[in-house]
DSSP file (Angstrom, degrees, kcal/mol; ACC not computed):
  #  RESIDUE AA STRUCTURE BP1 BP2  ACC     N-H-->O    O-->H-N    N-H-->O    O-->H-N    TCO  KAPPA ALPHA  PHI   PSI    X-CA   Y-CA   Z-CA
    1    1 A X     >        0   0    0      0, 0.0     4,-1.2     0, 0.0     5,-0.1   0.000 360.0 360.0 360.0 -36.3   36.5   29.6   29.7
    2    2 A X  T  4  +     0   0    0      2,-0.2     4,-0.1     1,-0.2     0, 0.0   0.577 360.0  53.9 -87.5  -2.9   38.3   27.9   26.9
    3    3 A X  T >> S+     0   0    0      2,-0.2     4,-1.6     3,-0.1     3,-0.7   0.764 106.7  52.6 -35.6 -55.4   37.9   24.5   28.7
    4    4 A X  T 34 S+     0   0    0      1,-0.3     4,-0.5     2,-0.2    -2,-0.2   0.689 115.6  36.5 -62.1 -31.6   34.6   25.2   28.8
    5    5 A X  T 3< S+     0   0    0     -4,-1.2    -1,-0.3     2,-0.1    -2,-0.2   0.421 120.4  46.8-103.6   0.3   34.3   25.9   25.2
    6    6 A X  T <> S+     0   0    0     -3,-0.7     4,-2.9     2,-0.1    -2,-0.2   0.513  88.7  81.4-122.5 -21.0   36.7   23.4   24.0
    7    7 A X  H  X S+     0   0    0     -4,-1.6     4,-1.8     1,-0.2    -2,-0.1   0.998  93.9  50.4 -59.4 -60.5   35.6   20.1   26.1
    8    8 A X  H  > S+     0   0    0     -4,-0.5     4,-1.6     1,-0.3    -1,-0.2   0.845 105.2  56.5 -74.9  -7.9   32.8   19.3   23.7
    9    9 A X  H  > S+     0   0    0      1,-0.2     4,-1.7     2,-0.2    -1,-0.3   0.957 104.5  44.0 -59.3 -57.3   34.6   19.4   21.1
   10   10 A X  H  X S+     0   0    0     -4,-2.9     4,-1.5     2,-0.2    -1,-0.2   0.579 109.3  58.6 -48.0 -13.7   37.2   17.1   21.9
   11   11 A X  H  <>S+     0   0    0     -4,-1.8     5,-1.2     2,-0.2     6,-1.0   0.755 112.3  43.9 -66.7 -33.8   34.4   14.7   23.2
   12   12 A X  H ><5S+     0   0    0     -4,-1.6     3,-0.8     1,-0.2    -2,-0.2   0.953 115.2  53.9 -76.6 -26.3   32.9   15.1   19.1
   13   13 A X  H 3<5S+     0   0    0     -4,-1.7    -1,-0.2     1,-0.3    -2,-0.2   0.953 111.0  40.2 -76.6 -45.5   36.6   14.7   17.9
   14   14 A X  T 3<5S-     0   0    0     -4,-1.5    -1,-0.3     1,-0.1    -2,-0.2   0.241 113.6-111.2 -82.1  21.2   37.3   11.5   19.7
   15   15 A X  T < 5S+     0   0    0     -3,-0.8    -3,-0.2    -4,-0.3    -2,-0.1   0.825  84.3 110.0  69.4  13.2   33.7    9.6   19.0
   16   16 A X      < +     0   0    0     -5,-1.2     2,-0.2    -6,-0.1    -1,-0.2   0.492  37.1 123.2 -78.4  -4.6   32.5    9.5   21.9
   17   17 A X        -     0   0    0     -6,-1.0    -9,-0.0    -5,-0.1     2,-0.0  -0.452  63.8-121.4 -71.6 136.3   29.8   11.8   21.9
   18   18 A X        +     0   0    0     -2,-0.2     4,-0.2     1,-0.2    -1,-0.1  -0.328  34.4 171.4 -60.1 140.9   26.4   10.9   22.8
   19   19 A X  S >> S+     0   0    0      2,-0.1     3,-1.1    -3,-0.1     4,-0.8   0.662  76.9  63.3-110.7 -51.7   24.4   11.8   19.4
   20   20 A X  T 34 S+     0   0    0      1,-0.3    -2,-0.1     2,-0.2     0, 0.0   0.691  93.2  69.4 -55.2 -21.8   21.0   10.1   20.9
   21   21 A X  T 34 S+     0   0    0      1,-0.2    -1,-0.3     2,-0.1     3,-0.3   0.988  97.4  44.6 -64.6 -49.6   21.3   12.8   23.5
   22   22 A X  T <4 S+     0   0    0     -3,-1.1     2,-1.4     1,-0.2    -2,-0.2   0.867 116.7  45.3 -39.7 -50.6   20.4   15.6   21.2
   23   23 A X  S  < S+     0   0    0     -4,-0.8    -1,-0.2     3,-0.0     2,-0.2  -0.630  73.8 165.9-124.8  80.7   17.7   14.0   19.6
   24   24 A X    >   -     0   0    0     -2,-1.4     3,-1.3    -3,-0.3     4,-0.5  -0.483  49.4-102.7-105.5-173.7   15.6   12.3   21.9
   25   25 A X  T 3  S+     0   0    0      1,-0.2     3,-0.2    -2,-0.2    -1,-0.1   0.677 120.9  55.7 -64.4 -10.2   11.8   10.8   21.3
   26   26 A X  T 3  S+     0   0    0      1,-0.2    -1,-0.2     3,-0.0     3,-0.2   0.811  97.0  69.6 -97.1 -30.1   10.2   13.9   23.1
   27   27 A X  S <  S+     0   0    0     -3,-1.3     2,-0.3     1,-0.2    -1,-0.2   0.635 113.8   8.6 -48.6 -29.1   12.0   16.2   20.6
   28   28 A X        +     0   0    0     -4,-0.5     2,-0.2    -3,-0.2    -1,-0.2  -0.863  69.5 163.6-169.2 140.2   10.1   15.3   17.7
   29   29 A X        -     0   0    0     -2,-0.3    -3,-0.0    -3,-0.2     3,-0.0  -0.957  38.0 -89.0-157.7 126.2    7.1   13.3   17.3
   30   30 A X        -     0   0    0     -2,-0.2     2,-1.9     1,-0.2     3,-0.1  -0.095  27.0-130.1 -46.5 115.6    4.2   12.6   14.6
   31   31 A X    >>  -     0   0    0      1,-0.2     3,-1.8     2,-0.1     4,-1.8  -0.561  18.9-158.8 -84.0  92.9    1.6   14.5   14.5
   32   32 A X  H 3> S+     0   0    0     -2,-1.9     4,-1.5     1,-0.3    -1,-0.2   0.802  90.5  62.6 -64.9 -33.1   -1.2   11.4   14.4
   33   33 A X  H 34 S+     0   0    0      1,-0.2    -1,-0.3     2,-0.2    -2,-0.1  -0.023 102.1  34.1-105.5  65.5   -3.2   14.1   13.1
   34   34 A X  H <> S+     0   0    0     -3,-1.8     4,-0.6     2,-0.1    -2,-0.2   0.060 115.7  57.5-139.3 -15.4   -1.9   15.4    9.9
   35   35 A X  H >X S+     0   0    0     -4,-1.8     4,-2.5     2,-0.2     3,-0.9   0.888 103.0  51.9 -61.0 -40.1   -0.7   12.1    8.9
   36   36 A X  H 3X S+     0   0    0     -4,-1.5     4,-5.3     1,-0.2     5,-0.5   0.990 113.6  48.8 -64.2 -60.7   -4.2   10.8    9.2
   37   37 A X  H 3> S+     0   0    0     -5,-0.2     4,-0.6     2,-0.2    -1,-0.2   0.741 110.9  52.3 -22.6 -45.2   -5.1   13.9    6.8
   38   38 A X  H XX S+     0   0    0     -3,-0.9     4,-4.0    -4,-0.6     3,-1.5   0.978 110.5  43.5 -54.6 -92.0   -2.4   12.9    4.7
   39   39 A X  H 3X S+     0   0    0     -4,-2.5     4,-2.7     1,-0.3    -1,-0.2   0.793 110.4  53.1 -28.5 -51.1   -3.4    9.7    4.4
   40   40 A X  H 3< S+     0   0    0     -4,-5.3    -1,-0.3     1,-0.2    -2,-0.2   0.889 109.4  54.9 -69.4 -19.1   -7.1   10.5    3.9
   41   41 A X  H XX S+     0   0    0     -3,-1.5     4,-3.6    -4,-0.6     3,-0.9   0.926 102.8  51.3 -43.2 -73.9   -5.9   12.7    1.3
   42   42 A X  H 3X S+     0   0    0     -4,-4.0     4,-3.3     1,-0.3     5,-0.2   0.982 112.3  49.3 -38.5 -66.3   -3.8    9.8   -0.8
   43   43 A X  H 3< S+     0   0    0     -4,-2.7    23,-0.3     1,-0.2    -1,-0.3   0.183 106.1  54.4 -80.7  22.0   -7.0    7.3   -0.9
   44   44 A X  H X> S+     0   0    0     -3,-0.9     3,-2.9    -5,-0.2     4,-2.0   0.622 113.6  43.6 -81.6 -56.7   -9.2   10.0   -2.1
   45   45 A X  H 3X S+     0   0    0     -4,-3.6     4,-3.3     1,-0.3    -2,-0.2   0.852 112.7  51.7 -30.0 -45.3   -6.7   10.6   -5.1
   46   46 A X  H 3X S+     0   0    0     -4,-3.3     4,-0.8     1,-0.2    -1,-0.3   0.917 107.8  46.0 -68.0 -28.8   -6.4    7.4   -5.5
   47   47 A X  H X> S+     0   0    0     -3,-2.9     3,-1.3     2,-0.2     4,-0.6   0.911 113.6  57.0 -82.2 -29.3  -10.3    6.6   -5.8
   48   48 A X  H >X S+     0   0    0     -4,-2.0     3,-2.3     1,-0.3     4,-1.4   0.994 106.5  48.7 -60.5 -56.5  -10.5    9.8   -8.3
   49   49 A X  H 3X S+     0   0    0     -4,-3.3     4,-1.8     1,-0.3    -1,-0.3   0.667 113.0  41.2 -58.8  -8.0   -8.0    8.4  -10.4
   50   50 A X  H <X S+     0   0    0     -3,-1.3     4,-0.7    -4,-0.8    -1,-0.3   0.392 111.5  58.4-113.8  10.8   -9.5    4.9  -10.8
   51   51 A X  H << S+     0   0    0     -3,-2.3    -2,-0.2    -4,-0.6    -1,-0.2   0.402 110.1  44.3-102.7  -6.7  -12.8    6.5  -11.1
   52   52 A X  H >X S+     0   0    0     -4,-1.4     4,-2.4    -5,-0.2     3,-1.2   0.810 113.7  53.0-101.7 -55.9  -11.4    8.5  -14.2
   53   53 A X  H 3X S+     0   0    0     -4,-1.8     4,-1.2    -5,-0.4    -2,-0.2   0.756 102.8  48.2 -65.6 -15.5   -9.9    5.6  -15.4
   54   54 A X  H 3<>S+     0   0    0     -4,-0.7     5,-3.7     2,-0.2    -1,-0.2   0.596 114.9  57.0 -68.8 -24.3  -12.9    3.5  -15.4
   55   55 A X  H X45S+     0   0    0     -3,-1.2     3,-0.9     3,-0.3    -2,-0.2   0.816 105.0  46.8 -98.9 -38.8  -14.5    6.9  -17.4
   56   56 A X  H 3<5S+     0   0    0     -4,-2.4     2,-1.3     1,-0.2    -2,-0.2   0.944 107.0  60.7 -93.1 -47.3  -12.2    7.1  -20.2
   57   57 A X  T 3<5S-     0   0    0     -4,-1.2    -1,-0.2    -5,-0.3    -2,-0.2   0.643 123.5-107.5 -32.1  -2.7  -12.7    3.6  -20.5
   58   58 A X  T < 5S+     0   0    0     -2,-1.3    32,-1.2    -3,-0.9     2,-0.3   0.864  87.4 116.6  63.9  52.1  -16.0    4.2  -21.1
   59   59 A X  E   < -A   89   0A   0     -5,-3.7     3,-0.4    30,-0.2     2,-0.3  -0.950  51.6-172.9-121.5 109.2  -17.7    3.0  -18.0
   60   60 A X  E     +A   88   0A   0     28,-1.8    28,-1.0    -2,-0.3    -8,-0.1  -0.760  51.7  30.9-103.6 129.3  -19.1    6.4  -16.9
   61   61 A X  S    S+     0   0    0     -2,-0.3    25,-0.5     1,-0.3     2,-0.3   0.668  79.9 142.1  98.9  36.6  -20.9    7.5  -13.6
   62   62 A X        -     0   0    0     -3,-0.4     2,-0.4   -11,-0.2    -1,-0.3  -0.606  37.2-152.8-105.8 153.4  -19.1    5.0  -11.5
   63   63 A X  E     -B   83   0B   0     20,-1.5    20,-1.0    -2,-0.3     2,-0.4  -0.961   6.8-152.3-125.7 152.4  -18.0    5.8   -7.8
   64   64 A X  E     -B   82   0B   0     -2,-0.4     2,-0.4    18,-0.2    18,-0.2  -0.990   8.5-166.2-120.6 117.7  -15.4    4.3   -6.4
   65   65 A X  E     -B   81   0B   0     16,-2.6    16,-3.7    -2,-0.4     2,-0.4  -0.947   7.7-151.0-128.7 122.7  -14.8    3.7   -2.7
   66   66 A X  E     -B   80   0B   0     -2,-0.4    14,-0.2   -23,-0.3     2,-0.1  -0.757   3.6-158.2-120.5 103.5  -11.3    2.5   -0.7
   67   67 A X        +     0   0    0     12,-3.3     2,-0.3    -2,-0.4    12,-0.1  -0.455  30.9 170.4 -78.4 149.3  -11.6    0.6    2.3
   68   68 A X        -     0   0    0      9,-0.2     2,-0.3    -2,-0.1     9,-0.2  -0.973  28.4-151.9-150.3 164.4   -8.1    1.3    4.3
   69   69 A X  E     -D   76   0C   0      7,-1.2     7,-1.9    -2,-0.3     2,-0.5  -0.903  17.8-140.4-112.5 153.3   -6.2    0.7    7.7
   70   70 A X  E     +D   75   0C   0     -2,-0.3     2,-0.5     5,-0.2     5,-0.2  -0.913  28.6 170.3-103.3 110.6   -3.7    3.0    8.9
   71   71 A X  E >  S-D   74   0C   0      3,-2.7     3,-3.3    -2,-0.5    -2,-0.0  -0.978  71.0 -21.9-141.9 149.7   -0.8    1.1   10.6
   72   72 A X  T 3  S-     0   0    0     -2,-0.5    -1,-0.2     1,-0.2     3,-0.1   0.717 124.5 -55.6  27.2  54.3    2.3    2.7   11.5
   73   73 A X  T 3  S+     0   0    0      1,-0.2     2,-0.4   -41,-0.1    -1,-0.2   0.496 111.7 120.6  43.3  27.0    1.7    5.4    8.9
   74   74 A X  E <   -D   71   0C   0     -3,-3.3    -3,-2.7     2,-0.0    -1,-0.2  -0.947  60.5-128.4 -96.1 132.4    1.3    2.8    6.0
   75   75 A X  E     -D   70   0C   0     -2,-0.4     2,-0.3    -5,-0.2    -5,-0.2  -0.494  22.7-171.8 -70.2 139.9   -2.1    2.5    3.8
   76   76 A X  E     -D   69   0C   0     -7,-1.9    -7,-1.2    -2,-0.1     2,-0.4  -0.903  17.8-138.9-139.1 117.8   -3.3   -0.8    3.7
   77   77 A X        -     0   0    0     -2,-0.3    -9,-0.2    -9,-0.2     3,-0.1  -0.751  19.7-177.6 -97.7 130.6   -6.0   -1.2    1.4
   78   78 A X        -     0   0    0     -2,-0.4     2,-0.3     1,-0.3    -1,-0.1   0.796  67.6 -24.7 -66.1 -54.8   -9.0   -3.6    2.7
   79   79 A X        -     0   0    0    -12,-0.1   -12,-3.3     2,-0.0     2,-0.6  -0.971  53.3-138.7-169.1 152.1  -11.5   -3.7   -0.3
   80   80 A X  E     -Bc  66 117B   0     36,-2.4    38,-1.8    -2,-0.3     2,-0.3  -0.926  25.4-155.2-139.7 125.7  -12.0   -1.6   -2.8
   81   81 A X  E     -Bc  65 118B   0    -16,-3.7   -16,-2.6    -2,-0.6     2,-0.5  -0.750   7.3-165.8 -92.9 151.6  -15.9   -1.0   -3.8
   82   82 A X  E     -Bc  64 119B   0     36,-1.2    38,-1.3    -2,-0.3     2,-1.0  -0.919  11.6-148.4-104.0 126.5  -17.4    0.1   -6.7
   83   83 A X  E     +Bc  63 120B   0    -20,-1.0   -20,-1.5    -2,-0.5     3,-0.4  -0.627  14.3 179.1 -73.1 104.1  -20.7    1.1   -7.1
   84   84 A X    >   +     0   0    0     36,-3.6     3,-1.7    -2,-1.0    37,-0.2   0.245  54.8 108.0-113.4 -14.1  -22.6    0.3  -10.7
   85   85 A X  T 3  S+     0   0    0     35,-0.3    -1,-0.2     1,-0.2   -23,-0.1   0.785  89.6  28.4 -50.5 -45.4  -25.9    1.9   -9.6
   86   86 A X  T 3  S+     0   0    0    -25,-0.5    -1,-0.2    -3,-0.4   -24,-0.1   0.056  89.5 156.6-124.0  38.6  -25.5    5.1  -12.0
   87   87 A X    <   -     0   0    0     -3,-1.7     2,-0.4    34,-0.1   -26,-0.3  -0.297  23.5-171.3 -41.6 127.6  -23.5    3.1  -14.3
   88   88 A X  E     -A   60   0A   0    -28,-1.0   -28,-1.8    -2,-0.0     2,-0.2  -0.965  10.0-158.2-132.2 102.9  -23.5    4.7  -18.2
   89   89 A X  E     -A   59   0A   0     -2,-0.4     2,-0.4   -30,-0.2   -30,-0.2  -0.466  17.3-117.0 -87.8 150.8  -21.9    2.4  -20.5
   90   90 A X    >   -     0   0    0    -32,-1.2     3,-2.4   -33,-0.2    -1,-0.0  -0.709  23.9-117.5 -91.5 151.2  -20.4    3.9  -24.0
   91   91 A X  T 3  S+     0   0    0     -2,-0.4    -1,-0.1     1,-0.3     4,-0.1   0.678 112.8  60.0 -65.3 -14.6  -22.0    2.6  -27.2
   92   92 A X  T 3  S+     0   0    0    -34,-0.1    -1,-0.3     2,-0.1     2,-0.3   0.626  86.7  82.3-100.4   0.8  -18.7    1.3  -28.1
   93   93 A X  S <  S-     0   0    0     -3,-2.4     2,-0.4   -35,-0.2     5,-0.0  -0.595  85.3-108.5 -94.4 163.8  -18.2   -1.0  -25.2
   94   94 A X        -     0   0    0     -2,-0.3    -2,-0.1     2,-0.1    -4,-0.1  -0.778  17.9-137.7 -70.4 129.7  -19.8   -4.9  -25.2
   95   95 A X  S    S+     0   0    0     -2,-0.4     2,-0.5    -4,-0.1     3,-0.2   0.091  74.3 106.3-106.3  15.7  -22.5   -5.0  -22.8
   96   96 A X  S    S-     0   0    0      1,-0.2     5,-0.3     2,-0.1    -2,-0.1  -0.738  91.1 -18.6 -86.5 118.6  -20.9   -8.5  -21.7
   97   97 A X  S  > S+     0   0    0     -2,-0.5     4,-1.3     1,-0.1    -1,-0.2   0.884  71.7 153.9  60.4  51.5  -19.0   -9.4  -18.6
   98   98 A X  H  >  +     0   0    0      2,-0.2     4,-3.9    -3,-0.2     5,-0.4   0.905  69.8  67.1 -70.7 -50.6  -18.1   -5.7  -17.9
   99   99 A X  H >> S+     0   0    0      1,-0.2     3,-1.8     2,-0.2     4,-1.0   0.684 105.8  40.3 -16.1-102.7  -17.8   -6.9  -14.2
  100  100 A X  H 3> S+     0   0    0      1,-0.3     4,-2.9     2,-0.2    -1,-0.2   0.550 113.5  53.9   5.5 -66.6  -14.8   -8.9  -15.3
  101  101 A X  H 3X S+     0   0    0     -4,-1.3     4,-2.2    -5,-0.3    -1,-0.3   0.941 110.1  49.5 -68.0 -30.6  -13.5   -5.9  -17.6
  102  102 A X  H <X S+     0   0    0     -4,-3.9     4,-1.4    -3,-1.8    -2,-0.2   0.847 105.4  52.1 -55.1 -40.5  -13.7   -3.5  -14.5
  103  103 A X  H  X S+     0   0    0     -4,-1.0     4,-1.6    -5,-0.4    -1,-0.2   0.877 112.9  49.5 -81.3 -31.4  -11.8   -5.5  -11.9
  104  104 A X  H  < S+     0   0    0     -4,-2.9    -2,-0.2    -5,-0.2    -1,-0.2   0.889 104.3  56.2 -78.1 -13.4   -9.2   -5.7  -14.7
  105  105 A X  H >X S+     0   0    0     -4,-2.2     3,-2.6     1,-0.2     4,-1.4   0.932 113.9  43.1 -42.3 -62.2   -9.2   -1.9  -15.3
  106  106 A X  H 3X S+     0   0    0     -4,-1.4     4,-1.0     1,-0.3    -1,-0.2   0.583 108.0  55.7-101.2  11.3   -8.4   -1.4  -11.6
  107  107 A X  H 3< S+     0   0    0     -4,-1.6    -1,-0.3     2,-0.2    -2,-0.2   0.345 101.6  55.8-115.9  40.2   -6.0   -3.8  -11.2
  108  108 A X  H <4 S+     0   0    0     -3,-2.6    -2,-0.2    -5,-0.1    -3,-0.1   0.608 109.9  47.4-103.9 -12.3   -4.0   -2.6  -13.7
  109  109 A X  H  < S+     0   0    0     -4,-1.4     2,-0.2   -59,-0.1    -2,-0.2   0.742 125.0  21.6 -42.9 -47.8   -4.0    0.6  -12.0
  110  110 A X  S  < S-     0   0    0     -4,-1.0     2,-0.7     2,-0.1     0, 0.0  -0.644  78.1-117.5-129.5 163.4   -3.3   -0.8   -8.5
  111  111 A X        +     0   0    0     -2,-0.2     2,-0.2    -3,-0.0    -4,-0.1  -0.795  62.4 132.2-127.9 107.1   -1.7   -4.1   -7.3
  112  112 A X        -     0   0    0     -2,-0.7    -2,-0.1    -5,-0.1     4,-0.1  -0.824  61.9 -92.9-158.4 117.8   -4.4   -5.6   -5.4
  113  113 A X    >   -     0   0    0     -2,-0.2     3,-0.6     1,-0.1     4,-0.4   0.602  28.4-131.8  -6.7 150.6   -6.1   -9.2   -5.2
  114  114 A X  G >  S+     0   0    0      1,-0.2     3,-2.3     2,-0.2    -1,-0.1   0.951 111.5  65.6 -82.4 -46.0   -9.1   -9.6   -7.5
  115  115 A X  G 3  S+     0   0    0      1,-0.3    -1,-0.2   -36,-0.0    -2,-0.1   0.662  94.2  63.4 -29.3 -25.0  -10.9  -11.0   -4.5
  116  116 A X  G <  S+     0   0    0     -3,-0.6   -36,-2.4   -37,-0.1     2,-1.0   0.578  85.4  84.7 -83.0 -14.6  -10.5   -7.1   -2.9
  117  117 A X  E <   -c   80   0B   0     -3,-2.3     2,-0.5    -4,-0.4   -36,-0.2  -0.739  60.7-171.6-103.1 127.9  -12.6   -5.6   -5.4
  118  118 A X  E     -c   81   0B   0    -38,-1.8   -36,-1.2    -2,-1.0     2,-0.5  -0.920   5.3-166.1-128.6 100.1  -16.3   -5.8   -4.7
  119  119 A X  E     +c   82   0B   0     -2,-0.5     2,-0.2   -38,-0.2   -36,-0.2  -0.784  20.3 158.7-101.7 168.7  -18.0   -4.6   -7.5
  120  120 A X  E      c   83   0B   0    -38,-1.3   -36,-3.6    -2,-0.5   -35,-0.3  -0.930 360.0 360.0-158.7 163.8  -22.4   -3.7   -6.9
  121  121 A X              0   0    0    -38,-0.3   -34,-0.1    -2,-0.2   -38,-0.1   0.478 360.0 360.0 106.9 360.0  -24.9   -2.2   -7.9
């Protein structure tokens, strides 16, 4: 009995013990859906905050919408749209080039290509 109880131990003392045996692939595995939750989760935050930041800037009723892939449980943002359609400008801003000031709003928020922002409406 103390052989029995003493063998793996001397296998762990001298390094030789398999460690990858314990913890094999079948043992634990990603639950593809609650990460996709996750995920959908993140890029709504994220579109609330840049839709709040566009709003204390004073471009007001603007929606913002986050094109993504998922790969290998990384976001990759495609394009990122905003929609201008119930657009409310503040008295104090210039009613010039706003376009312009809006893609620089959100990529100072974000680090993303200007080319990715597709603004309409």
């Amino acid at each position: 009995v103390v052989a029995v109880i003493v063998s793996p131990v001397i296998s762990i003392v001298k390094g030789d013990f398999d460690w990858k045996s314990i913890f094999t692939e079948s043992s634990y595995q990603v639950d593809e859906n609650i990460m996709a939750s996750i995920n959908n989760q993140n890029i709504q935050v994220l579109q609330d905050e840049l839709s709040n930041c566009l709003q204390q800037n004073g471009y007001k009723g603007v929606e913002v919408m986050i094109s993504t892939n998922f790969i290998n449980n990384e976001i990759k943002i495609n394009y990122i749209y905003v929609n201008l359609c119930d657009l409310v400008l503040n008295e104090n801003i210039e009613h010039i080039d706003y376009y312009t000031n809006i893609k620089e709003l959100i990529k100072k928020q974000i680090n993303i290509e200007e080319d990715k922002i597709v603004i309409y409406g």
